[in-house]
VOGU-3710 file (C-alpha; in Angstrom, 3 decimals, decimal comma):
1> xxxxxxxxxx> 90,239/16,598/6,000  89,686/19,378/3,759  86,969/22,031/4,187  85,499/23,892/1,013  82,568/26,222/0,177  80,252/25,764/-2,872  80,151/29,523/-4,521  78,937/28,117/-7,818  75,912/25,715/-8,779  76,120/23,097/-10,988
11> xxxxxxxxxx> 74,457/24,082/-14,447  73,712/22,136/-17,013  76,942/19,340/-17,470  78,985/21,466/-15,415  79,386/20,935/-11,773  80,020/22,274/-8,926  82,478/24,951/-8,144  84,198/24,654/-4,727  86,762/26,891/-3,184  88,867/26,259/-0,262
21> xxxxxxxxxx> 88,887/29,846/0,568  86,282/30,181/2,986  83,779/33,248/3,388  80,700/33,957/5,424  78,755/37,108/4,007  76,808/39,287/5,982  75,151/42,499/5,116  77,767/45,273/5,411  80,793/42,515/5,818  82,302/39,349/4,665
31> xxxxxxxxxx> 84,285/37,284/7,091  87,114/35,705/5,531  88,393/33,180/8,461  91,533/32,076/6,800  92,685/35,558/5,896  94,457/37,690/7,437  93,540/41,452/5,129  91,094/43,602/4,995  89,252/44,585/1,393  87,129/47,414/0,568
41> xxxxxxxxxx> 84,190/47,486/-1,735  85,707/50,109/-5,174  82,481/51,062/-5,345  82,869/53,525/-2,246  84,441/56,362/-3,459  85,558/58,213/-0,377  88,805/57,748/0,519  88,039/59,320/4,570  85,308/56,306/4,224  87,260/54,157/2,983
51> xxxxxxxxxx> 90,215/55,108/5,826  87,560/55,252/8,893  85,937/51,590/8,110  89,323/49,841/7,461  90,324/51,600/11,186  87,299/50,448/12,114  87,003/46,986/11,141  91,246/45,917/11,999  90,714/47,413/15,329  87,839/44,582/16,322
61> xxxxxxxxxx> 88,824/41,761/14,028  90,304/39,123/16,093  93,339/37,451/15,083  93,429/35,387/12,371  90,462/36,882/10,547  90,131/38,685/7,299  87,072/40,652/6,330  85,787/42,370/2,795  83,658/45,750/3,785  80,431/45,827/1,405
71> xxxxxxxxxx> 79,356/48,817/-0,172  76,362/48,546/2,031  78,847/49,379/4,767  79,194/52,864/3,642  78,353/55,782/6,693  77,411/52,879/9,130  78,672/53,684/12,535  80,225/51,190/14,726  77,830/49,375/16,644  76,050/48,125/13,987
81> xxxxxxxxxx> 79,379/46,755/12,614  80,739/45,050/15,414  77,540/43,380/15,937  77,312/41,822/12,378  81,037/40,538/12,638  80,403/39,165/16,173  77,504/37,016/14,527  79,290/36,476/11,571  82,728/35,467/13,880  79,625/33,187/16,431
91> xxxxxxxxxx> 78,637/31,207/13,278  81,910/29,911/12,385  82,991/28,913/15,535  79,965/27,583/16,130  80,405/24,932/13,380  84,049/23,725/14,654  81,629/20,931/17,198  80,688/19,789/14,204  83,820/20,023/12,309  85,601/17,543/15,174
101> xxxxxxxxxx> 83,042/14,601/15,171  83,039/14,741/11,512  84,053/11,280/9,993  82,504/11,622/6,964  81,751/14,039/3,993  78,775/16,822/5,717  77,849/20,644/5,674  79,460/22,883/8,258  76,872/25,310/7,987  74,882/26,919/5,087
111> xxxxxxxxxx> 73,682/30,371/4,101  70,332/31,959/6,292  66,831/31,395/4,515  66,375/32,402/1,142  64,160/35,197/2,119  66,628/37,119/4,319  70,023/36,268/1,789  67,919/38,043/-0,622  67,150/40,927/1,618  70,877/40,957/2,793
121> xxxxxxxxxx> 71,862/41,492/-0,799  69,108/43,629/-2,099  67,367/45,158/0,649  67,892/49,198/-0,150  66,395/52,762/0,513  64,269/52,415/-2,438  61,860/49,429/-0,728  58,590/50,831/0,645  57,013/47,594/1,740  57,442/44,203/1,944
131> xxxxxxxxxx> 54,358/42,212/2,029  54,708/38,684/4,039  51,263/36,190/3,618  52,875/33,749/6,017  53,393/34,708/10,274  56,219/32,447/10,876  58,405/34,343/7,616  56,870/37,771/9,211  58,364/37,856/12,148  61,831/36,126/11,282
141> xxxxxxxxxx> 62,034/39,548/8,302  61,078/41,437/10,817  63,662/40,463/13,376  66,186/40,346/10,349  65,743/43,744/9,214  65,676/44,949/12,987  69,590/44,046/12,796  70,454/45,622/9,289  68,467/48,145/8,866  66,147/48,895/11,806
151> xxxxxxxxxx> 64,641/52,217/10,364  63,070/50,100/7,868  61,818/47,668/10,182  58,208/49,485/9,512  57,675/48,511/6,020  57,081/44,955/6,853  53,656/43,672/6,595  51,940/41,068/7,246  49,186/40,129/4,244  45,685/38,901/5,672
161> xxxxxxxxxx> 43,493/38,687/2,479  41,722/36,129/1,385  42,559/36,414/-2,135  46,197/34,965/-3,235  48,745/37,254/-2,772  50,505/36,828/-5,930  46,620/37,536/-7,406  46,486/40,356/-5,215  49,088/42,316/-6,579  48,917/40,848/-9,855
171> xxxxxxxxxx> 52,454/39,211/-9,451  50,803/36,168/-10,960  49,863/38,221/-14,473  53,281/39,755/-14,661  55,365/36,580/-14,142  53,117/35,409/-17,338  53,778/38,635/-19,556  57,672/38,934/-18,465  58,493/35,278/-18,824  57,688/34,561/-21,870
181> xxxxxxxxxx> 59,326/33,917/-25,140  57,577/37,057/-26,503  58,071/40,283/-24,160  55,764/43,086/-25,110  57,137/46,766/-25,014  55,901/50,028/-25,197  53,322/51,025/-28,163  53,105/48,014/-30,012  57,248/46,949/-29,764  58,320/43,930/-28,373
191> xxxxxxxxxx> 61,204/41,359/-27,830  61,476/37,671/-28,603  64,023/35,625/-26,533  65,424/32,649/-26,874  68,007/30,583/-24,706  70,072/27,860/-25,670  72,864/25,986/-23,945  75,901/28,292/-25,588  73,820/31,649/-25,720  70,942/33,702/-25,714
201> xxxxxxxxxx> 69,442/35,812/-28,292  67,352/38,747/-28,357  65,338/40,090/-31,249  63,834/43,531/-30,887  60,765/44,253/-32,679  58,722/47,577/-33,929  55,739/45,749/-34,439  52,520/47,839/-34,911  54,277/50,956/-33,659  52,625/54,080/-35,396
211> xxxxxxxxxx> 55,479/55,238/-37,672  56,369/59,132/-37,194  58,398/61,668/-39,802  61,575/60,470/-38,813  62,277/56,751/-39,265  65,341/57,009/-37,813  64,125/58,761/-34,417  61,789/56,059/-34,344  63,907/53,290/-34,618  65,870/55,052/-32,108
221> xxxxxxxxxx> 63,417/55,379/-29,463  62,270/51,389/-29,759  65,883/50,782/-29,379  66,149/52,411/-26,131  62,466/50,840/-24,508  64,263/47,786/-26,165  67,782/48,218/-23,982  65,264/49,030/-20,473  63,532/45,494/-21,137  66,655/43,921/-22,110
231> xxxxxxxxxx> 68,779/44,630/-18,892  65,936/44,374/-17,047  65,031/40,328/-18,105  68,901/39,605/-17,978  68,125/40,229/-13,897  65,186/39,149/-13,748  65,607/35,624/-15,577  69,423/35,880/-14,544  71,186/34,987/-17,798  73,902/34,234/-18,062
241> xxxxxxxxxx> 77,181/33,708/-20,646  76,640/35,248/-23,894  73,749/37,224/-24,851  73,408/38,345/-28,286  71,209/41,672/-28,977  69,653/41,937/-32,897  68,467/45,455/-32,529  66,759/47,226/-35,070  68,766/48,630/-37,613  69,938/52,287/-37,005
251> xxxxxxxxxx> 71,949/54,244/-40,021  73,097/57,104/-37,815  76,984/56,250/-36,293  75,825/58,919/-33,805  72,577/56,772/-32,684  74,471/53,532/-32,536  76,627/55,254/-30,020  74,374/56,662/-27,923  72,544/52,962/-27,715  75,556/51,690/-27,035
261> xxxxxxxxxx> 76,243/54,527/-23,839  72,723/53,764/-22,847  72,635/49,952/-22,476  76,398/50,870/-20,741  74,637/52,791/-18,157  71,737/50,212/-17,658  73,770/47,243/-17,055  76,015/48,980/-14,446  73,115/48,698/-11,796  73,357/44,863/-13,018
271> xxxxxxxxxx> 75,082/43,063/-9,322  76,668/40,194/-12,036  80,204/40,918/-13,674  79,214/41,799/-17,464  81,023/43,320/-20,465  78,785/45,132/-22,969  80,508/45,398/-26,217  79,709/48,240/-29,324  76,976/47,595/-31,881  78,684/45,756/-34,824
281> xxxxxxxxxx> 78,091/46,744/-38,615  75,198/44,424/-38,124  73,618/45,991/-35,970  73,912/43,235/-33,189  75,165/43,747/-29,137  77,182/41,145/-27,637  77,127/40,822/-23,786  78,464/38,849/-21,659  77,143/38,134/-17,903  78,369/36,135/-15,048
291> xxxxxxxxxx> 76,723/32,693/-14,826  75,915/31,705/-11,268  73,447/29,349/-11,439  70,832/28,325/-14,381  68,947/30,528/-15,761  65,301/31,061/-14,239  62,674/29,715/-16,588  58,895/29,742/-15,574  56,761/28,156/-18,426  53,692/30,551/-18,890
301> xxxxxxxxxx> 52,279/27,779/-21,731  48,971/26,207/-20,675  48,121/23,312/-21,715  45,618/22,764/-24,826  41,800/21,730/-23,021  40,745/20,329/-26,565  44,227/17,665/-27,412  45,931/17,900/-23,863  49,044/18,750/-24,957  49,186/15,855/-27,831
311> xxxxxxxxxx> 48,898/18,365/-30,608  46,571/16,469/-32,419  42,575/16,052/-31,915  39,396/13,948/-32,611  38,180/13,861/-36,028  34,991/16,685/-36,736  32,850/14,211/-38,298  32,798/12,171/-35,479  32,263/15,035/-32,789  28,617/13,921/-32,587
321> xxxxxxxxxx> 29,383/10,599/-32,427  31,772/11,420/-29,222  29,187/13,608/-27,750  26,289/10,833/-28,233  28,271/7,533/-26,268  29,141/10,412/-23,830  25,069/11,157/-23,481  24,333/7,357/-23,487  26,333/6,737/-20,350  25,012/9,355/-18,738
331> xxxxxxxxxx> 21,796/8,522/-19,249  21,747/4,745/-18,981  24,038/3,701/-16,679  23,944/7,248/-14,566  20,246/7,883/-14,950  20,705/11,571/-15,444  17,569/12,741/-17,703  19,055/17,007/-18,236  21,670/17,934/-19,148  23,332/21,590/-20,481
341> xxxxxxxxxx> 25,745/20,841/-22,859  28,313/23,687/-23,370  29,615/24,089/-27,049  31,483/26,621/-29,244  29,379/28,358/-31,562  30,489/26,405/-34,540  29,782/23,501/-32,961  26,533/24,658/-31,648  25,344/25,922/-35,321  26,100/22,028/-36,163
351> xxxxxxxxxx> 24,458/20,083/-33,397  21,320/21,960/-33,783  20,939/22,470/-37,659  17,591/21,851/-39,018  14,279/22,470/-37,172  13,403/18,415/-36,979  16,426/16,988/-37,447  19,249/17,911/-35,750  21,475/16,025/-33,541  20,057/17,674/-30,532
361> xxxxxxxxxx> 16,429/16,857/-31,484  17,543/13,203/-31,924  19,250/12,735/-29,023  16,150/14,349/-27,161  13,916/11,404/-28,522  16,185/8,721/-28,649  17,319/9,153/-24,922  13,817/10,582/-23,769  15,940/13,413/-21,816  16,021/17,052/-22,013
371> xxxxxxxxxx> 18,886/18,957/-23,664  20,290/22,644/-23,936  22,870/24,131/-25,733  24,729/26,688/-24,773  27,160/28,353/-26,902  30,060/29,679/-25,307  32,598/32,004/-27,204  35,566/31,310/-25,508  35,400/27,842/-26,541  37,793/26,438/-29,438
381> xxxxxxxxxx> 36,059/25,142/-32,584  35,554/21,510/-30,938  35,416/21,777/-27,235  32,416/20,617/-25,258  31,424/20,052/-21,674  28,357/18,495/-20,355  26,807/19,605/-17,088  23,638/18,006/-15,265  20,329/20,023/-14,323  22,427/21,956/-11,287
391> xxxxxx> 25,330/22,959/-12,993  27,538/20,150/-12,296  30,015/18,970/-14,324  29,996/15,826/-15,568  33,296/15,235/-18,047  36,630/14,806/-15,909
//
């Protein structure tokens, strides 16, 4: 029998990567149960930190055991240490039941909920609430961050609105404006993104930007509101592999430099291993980032109301026609006698041209029903609903 963790997802043709190295993370410590050293996070610079919390953690690790102290480990005192590893230590042993009545391929045990792995990771000094819409997730963050963090147990609160959440805080509108292909910037700039399998590339754009005296200041600053965006989607949509950066072109050596310093000092908030390399006589950035799992992609595309998506739609001469069999049924085999058709205002201007004879007027008389038009501007060139005397729509 061999035991090994997942710590990669498949993506794309690639599958799985397993280890046989197992680890258990926690907020401030990993247990390694196989190992018998303990690691410190580089990222903590003091070296009377670094001394206390490897005293620290060796003196209560039990034989046997390994651990990796996090950065978020840094000026905790003991208590709240020994208690993570003790329910780190619990976990593991609790799957060995499990592990000895196992005759066939089965998890051990899996990572908490989504919710608190991402507040174990991310959770930080700079969060000043955290909204919950649902009771059952409100209490179990609450009781979470009562164990990591209990000064910021307060900022948890439960949402009782009636509106959406998402609507509430206009989470909904931003996931439509970041996602996109095209990413609008500051005064008029903007990026377009695109992802394939082997990389991703990123155009930055002046657009309408006002020019000023300087070009080259200019092109400057949209560089720089370009780099903010930039590492900020490579997080947010988690890309990974190879991203390629067109920025726009700069002359001064001086300027590419400083971009170059600046994107540097971005990216090293970034949690995935990357390399950002110089700007090239091009004028193009090549990064690399860790790929963990696929890239996020949320399509913000709606789907056309007039050809559903097909691309292609009906014929304008025979609009009326359309609109007449759809009138007919209605009226004959529904025995609705008003109706409020809605129309765009080229299509209104049609219907009802010419005082006697106009499509509407016809209709009217042929059908011996009553008909109004109203134009709305919203509407594409063709699109038309019909609605009966209280409003109700009538087309699926």
């Amino acid at each position: 029998m061999i035991i090994v963790q997942i710590v990669k997802e498949p993506i794309s043709t690639k599958g799985s990567r397993l280890t046989a190295e197992i680890s258990l993370a926690g907020r401030n410590i990993v247990l390694l149960p196989f190992a018998e050293k303990v690691s410190i996070s580089q990222k903590i610079s003091s070296k009377e930190e670094k001394r206390r919390l490897e005293t620290l953690v060796k003196s209560i690790l039990p034989k046997n055991y390994g651990a990796i102290i996090r950065t978020a480990a840094e000026g905790k005192n003991a208590a709240i240490l020994v208690a993570e590893l003790k329910s780190l230590i619990a976990k593991w042993e609790d799957s060995w039941d499990k592990l000895s009545k196992s005759k066939t391929i089965q998890p051990l045990f899996s990572e908490y909920s989504k919710t608190t792995t991402i507040l174990r990771d991310l959770l930080n000094d700079s969060f000043t609430n955290i909204y919950v819409n649902d009771e059952h997730e409100y209490e179990e963050i609450k009781r979470y961050i009562s164990l990591i963090s209990p000064e910021q147990e307060k900022i948890v609160k439960l949402y009782e609105g009636k509106e959406p959440i998402f609507d509430h805080y206009e989470i909904t509108r931003q996931i439509k404006s970041s996602f996109g292909k095209v990413v609008p910037l500051r005064q008029g700039a903007y990026l377009v993104i695109e992802s394939t399998e082997a990389l991703n590339v990123v155009d930055v754009n002046s657009g309408i930007r006002a020019k000023t005296k300087e070009q080259e200041e200019n092109t400057y600053e949209v560089n720089k509101y370009a780099a903010e965006e930039i590492a900020r989607q490579l997080r947010l949509r988690d890309m990974g592999g190879i991203v390629i950066i067109d920025f726009i072109d700069m002359e001064s050596q001086e300027h590419k430099n400083n971009l170059f310093k600046y994107m540097t000092d971005l990216m090293s908030t970034d949690r995935a291993k990357h390399n950002v390399l110089p700007l090239t006589k091009f004028g193009l950035m090549q990064i690399t980032r860790q790929r963990v799992r696929p890239a996020t992609e949320i399509n913000t595309m709606e789907v056309c109301p007039v050809c559903h998506g097909t691309g292609k739609i009906s014929s304008s001469v025979v609009i009326d026609e359309r609109i007449e069999r759809r009138l007919a049924y209605y009226v004959q085999d529904k025995g609705i006698k008003s109706f409020n058709i809605k129309v765009s205002p080229i299509l209104g201007a049609y219907l009802s041209r010419g005082v006697f004879n106009s499509y509407v007027n016809k209709w009217k008389k042929k059908y011996k029903c009553k008909i109004r038009l109203t134009e709305i501007s919203d509407f594409s060139v063709l699109q038309n609903e019909i609605y009966n005397e209280n409003g109700d729509k009538l087309d699926n």
